[in-house]
C-alpha positions as a Markdown table, in Angstrom:
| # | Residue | x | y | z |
|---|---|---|---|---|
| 1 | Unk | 0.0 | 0.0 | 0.0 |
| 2 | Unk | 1.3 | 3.6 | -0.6 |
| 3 | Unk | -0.5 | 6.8 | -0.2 |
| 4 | Unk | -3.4 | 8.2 | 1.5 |
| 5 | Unk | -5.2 | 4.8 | 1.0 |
| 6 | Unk | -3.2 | 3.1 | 3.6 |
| 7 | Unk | -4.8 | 5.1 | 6.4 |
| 8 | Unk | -7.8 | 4.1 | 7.6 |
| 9 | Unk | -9.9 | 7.0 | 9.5 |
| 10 | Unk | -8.8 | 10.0 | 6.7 |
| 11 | Unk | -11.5 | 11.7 | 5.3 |
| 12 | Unk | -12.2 | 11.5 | 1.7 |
| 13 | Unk | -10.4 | 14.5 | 0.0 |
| 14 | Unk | -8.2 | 15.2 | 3.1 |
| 15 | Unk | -5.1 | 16.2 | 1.8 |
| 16 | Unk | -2.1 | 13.6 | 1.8 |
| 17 | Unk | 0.2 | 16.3 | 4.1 |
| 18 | Unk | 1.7 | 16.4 | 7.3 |
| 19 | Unk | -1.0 | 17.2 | 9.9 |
| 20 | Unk | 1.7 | 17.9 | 12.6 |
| 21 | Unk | 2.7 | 21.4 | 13.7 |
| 22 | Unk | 6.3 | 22.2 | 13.5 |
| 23 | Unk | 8.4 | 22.9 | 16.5 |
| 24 | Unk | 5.9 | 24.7 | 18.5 |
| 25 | Unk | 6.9 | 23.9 | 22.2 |
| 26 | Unk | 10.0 | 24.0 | 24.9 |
| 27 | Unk | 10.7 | 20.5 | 24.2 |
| 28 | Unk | 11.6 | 20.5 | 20.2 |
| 29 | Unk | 8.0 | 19.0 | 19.0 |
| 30 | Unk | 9.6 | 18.1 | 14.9 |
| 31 | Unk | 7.6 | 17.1 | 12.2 |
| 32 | Unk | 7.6 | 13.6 | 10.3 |
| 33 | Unk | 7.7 | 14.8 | 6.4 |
| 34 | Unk | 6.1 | 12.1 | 4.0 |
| 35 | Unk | 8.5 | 10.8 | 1.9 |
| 36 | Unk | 7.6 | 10.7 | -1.9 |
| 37 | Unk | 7.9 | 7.8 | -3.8 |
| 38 | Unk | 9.1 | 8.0 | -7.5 |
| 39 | Unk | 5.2 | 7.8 | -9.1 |
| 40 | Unk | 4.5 | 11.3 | -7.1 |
| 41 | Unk | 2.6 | 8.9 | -4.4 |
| 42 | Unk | 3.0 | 9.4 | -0.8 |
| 43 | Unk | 4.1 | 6.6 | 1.6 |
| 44 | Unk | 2.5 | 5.6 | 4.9 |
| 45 | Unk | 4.7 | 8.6 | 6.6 |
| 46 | Unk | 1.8 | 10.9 | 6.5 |
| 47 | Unk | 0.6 | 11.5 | 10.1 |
| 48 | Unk | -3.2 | 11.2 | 11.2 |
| 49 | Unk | -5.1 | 12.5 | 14.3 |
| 50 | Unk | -8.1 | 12.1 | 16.0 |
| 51 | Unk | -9.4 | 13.6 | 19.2 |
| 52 | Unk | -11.8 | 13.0 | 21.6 |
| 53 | Unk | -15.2 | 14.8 | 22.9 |
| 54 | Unk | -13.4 | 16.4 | 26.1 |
| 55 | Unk | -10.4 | 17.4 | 24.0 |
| 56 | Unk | -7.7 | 14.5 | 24.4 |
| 57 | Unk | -5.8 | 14.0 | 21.1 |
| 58 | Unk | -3.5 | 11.8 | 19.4 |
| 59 | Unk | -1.3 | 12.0 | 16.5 |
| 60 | Unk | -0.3 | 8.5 | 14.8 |
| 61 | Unk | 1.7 | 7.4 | 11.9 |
| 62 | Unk | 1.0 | 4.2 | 10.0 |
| 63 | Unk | 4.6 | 4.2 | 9.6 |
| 64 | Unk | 6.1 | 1.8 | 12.6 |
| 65 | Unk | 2.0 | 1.7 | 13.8 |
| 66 | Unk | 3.0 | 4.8 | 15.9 |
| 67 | Unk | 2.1 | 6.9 | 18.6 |
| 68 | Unk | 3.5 | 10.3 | 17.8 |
| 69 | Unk | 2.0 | 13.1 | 19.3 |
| 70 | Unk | -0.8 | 12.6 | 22.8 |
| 71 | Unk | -2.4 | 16.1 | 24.5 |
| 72 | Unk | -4.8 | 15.3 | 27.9 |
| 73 | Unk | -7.8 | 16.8 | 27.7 |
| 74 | Unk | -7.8 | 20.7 | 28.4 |
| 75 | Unk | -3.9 | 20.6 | 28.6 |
| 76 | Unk | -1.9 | 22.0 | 25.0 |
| 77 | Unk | 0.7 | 20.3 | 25.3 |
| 78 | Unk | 2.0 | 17.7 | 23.9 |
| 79 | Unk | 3.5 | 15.2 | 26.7 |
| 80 | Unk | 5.5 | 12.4 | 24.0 |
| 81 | Unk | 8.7 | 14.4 | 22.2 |
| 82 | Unk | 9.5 | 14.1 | 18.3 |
| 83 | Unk | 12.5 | 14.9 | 16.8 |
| 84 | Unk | 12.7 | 18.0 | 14.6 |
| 85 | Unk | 15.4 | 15.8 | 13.0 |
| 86 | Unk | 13.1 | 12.6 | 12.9 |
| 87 | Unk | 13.8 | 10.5 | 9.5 |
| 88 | Unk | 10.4 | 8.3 | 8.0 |
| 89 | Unk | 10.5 | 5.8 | 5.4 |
| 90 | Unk | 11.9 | 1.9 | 4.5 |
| 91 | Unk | 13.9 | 1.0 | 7.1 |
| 92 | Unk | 13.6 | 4.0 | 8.8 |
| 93 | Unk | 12.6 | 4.1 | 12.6 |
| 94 | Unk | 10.6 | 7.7 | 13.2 |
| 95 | Unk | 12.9 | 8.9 | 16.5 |
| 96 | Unk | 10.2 | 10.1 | 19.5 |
| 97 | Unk | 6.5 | 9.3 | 20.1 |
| 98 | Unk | 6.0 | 5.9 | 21.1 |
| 99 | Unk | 7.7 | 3.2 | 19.3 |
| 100 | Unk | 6.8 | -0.3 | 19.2 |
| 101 | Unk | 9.5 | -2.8 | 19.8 |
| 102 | Unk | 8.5 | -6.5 | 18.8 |
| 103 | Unk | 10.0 | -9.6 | 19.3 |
| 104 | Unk | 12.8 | -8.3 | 20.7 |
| 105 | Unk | 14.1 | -6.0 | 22.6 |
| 106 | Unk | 17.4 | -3.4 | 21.9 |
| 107 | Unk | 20.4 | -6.3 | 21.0 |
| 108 | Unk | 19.2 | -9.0 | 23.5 |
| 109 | Unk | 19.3 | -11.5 | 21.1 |
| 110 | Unk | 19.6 | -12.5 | 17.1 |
| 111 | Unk | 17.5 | -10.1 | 15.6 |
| 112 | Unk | 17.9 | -6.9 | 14.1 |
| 113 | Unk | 18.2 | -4.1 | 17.4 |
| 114 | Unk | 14.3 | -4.0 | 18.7 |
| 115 | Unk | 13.4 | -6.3 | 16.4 |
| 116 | Unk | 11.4 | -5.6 | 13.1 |
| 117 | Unk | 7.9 | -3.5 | 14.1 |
| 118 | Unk | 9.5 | 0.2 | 13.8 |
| 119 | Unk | 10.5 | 0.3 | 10.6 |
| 120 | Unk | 7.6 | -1.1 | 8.3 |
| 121 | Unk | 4.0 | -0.1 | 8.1 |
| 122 | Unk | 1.1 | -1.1 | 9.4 |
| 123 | Unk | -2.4 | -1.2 | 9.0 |
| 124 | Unk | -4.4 | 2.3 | 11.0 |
| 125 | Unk | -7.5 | 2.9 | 11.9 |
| 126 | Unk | -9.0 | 5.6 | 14.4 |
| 127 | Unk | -12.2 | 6.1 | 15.8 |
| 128 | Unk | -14.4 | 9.2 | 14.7 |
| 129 | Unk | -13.5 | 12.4 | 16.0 |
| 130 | Unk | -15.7 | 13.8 | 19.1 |
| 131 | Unk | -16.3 | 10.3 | 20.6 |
| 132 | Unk | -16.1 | 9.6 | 24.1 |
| 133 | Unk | -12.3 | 8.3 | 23.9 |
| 134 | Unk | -9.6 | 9.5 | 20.8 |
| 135 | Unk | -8.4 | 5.9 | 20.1 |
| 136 | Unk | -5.7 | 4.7 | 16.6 |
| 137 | Unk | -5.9 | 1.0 | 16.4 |
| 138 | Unk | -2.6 | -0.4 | 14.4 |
| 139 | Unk | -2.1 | -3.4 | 13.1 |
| 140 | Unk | 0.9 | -5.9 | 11.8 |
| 141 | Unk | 1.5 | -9.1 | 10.4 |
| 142 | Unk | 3.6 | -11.3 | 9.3 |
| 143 | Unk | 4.7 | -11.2 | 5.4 |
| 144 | Unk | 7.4 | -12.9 | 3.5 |
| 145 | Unk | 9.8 | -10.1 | 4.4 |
| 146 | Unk | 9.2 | -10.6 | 7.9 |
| 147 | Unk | 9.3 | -13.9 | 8.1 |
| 148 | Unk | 12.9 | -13.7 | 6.2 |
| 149 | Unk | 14.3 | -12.0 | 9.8 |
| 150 | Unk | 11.9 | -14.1 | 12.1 |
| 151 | Unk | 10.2 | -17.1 | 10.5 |
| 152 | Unk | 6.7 | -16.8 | 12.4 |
| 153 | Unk | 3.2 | -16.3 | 11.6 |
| 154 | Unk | 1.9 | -13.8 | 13.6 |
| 155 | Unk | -0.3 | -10.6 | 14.0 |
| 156 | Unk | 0.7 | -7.4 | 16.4 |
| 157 | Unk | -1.9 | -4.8 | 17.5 |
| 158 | Unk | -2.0 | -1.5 | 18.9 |
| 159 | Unk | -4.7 | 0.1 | 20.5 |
| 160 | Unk | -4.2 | 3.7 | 21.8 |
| 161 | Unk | -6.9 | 5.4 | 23.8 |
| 162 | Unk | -6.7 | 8.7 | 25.0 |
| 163 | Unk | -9.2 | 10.7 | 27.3 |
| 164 | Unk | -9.4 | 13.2 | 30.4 |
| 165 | Unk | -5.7 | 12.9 | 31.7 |
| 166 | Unk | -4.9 | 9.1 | 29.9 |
| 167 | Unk | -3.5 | 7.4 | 28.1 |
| 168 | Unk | -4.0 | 3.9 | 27.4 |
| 169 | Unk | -1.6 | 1.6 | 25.5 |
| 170 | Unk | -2.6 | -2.2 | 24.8 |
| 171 | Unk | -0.3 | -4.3 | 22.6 |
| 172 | Unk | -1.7 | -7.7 | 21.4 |
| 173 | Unk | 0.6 | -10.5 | 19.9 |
| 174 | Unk | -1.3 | -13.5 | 18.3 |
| 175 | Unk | 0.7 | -16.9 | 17.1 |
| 176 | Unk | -1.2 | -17.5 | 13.9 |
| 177 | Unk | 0.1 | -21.0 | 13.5 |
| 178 | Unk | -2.0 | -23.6 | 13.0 |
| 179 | Unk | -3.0 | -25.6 | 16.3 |
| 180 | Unk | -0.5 | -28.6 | 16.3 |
| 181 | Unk | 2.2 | -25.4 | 15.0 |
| 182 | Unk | 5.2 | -23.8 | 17.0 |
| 183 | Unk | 5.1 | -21.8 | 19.7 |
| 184 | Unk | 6.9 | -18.4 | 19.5 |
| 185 | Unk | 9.2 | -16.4 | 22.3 |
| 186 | Unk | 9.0 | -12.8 | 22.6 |
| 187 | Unk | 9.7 | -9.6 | 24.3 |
| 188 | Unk | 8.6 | -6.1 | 23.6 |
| 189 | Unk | 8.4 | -2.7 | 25.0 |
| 190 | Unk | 6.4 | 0.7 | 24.3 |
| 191 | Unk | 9.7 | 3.1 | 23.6 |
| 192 | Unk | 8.0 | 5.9 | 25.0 |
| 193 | Unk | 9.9 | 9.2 | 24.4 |
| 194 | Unk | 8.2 | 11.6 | 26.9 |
| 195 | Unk | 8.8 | 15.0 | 26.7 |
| 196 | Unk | 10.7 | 16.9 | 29.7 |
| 197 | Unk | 12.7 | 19.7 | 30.7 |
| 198 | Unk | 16.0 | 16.8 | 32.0 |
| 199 | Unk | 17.6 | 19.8 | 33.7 |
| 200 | Unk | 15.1 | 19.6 | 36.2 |
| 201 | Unk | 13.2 | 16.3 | 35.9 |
| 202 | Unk | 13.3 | 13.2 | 38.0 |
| 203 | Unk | 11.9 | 10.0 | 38.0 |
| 204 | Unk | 10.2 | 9.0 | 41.2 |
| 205 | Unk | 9.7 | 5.8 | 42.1 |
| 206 | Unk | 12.6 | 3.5 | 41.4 |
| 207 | Unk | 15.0 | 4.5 | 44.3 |
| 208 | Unk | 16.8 | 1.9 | 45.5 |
| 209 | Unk | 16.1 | -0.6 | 43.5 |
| 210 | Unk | 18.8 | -3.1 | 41.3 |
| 211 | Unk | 18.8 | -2.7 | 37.5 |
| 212 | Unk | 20.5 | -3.9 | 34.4 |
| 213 | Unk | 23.2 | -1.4 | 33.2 |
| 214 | Unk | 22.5 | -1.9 | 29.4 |
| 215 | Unk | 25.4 | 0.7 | 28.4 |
| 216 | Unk | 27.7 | -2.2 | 30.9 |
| 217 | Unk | 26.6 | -5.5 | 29.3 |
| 218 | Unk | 23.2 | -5.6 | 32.0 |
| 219 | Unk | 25.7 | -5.6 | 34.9 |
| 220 | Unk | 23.4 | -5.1 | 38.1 |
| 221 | Unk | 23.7 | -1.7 | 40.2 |
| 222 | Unk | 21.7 | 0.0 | 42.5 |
| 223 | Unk | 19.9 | 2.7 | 41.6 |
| 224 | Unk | 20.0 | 5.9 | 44.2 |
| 225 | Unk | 17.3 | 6.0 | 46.7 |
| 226 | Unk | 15.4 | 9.2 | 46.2 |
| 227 | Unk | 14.4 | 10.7 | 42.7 |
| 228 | Unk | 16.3 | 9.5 | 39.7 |
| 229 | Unk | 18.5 | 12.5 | 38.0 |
| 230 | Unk | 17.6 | 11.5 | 34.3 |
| 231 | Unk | 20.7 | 13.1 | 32.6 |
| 232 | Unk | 22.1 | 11.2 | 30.3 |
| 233 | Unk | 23.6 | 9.2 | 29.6 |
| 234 | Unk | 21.8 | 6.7 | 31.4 |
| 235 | Unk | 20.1 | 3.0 | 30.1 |
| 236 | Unk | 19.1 | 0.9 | 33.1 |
| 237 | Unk | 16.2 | -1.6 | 33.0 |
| 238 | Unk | 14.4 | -2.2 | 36.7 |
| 239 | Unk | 13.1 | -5.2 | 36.4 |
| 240 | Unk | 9.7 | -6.3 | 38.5 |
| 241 | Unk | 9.1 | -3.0 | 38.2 |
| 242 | Unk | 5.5 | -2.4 | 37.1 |
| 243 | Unk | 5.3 | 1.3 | 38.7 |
| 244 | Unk | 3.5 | 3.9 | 38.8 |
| 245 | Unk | 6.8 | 5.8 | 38.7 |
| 246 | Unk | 6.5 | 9.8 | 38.3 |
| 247 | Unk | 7.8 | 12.1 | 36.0 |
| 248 | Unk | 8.6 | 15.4 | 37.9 |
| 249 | Unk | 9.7 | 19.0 | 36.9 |
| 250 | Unk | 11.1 | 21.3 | 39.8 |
| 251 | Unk | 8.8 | 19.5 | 42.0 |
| 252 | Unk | 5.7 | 19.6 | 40.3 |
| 253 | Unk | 4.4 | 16.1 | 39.0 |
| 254 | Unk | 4.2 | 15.8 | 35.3 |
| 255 | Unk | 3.3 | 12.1 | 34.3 |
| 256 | Unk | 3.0 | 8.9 | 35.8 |
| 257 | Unk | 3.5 | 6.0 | 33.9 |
| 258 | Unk | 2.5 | 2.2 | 35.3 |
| 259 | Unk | 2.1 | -1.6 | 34.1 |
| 260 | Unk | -1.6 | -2.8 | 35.7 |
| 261 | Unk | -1.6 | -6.8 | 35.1 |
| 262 | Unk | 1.1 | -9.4 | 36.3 |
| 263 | Unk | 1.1 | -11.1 | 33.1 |
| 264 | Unk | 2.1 | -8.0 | 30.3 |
| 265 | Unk | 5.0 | -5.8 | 30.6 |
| 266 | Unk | 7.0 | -6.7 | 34.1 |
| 267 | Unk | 9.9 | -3.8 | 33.9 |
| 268 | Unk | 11.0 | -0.6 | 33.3 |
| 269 | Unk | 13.8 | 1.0 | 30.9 |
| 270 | Unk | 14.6 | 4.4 | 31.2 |
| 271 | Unk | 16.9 | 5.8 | 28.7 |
| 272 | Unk | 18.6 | 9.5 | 27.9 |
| 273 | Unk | 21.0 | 9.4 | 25.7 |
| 274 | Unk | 23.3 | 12.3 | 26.9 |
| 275 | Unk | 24.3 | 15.5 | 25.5 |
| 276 | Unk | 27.4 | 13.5 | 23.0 |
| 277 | Unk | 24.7 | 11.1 | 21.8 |
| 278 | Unk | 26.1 | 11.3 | 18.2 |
| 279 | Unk | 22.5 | 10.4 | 16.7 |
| 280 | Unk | 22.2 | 11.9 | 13.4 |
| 281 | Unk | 18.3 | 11.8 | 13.7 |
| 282 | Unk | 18.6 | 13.8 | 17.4 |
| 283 | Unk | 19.7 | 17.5 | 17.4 |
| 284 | Unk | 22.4 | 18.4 | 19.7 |
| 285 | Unk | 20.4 | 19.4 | 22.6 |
| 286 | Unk | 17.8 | 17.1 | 21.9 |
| 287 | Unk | 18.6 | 14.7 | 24.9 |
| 288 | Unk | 18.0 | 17.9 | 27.2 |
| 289 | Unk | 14.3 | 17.7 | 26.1 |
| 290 | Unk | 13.0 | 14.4 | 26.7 |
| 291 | Unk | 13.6 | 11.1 | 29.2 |
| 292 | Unk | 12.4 | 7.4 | 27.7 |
| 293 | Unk | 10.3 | 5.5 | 30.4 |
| 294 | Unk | 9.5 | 2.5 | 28.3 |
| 295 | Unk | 6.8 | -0.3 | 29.8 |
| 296 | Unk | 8.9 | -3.7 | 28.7 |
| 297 | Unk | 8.5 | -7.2 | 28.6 |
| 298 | Unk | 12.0 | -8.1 | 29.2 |
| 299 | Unk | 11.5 | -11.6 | 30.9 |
| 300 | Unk | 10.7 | -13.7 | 27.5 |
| 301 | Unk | 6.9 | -14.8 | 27.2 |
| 302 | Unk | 5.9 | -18.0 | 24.8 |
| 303 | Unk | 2.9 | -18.2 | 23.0 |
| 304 | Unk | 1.3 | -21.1 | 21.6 |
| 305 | Unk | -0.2 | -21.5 | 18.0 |
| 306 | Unk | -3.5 | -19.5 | 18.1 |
| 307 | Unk | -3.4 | -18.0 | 21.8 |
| 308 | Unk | -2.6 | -14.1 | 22.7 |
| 309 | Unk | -0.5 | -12.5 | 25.0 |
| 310 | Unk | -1.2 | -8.9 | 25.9 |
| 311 | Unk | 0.1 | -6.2 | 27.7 |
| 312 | Unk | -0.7 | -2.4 | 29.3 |
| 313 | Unk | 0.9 | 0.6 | 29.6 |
| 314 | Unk | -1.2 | 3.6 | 31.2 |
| 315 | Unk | 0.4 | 7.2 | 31.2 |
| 316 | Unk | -1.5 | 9.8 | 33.2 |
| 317 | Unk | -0.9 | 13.7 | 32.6 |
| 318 | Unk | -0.6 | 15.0 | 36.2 |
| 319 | Unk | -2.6 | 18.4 | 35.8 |
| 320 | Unk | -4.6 | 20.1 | 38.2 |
| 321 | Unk | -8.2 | 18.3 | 36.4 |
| 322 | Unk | -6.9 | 14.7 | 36.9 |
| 323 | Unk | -6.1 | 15.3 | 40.8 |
């Protein structure tokens, strides 16, 4: 599929643009730019929102089946970050928003570096604007290319709901073998890229706790007690960790982020890549404006031809109407 008609949930005669402001806010909000193929068509990198009856409002991207953009209801701005910088197309992952990594997570293990859902697209579909909840449903599967770097049958969704202060983030694997088939192992995370002020942010809630040093082969340490300083660089992965955890800016809570369910995601990664990140997609101060807290399923789950495994991630603006 290539143009407009890959996004389910556009209006007829809606232009095939960009729908996403520039950099507008503090934090360096960018813009995904479609990228033109040579027939004049444009490719799944044209953003889509929708928004809900109080107000919430999402941005997505068939691209990846991604999150980019999420406003609470009555608050402008936008809590995920984007890169000004942020590249879209084949093989491209879009850097910020919410990225979906699937079956693997970062280089722990054969495949390609957070496996092979970032970089392709996927099927989109939102709800109609005004309804009680701004939700993008996004959806995967398997194809001969997939299957070339991971030889399973499956289907991956997304659903992202968004009202009042929440957000809501449900991804569903399926094994579509046949009964009598092979099971599959898998882990997975929502990259969440969540836009912050790092100067004065800290993450409350992990203190004291051991994690995995990814940046030091997963060798254990002890995280601080107290609020976590989120300058980078830092790449530790709490596991057991479920939350909530709070995001919080001179003081003032900003978001929480938590796991509900003992069967989906069971830790958390948080991730800044520091100011010499050398990221050619990431401006040079663009680690001062965001922190990753990313819901993961780092302990591997199996799932047997035909059943589902699913997981939750809820982020909550923390804003005077959600108190």
């Amino acid at each position: 599929m290539s143009g407009c008609s890959a996004v389910r949930g556009v209006s007829a005669g809606d232009p095939c643009t960009p729908r996403i402001p520039g950099r507008t806010t503090p934090h360096g909000r960018g813009t995904v730019a479609p990228v033109i193929s040579s027939d004049g068509s444009t490719t799944p990198c044209t953003p889509v929102r929708t928004r809900a009856g109080d107000g919430a409002r999402l941005v997505a991207c068939p691209h990846g089946g991604q999150v980019l953009g999420w406003s609470p209801a009555g608050d402008e701005r936008d809590r995920l970050w984007l890169s000004p910088l942020a590249r879209c197309g084949d093989g491209e992952a879009i850097r910020g928003g919410v990225p979906v990594v699937f079956p693997q997570f970062a280089g722990r293990g054969p495949l390609p570096k957070h496996g092979l859902a970032r970089d392709r697209e996927w099927e989109l579909d939102t709800g109609s604007d005004g309804a009680a909840v701004a939700r993008v449903a996004c959806r995967l599967r398997d194809d001969e290319h997939t299957r070339a770097v991971w030889p399973h049958r499956f289907t991956l969704t997304l659903v992202a709901e968004a009202s009042g202060p929440r957000l809501t983030m449900t991804l569903r694997v399926r094994n579509e073998a046949p009964a009598g088939g092979e099971p599959f192992t898998v882990t997975a995370a929502l990259h969440a890229y969540l836009a912050a002020d790092v100067a004065v942010t800290r993450l409350v809630g992990l203190g004291g706790r051991q994690a995995e040093d990814n940046a030091a082969a997963g060798a254990l340490r002890t995280l601080p007690e107290g609020p976590l300083d989120v300058t980078g660089p830092l790449d530790v992965a709490a596991r057991d960790a479920r939350g909530p955890v709070r995001l919080t800016a001179g003081g003032q809570d900003e978001v929480e982020v938590r796991c509900p369910g003992e069967d989906g995601f069971d830790s958390l990664v948080v991730w800044n890549p520091g100011a010499r990140h050398g990221l050619a997609d990431v401006p040079p101060e663009g680690a001062d404006q965001f922190v990753c807290v990313e819901p993961a399923r780092l302990t591997p789950v199996t799932v047997a031809p035909q059943r589902v495994w699913r997981a939750t991630a809820r982020f909550t603006a923390l804003v005077p109407a959600s108190r």
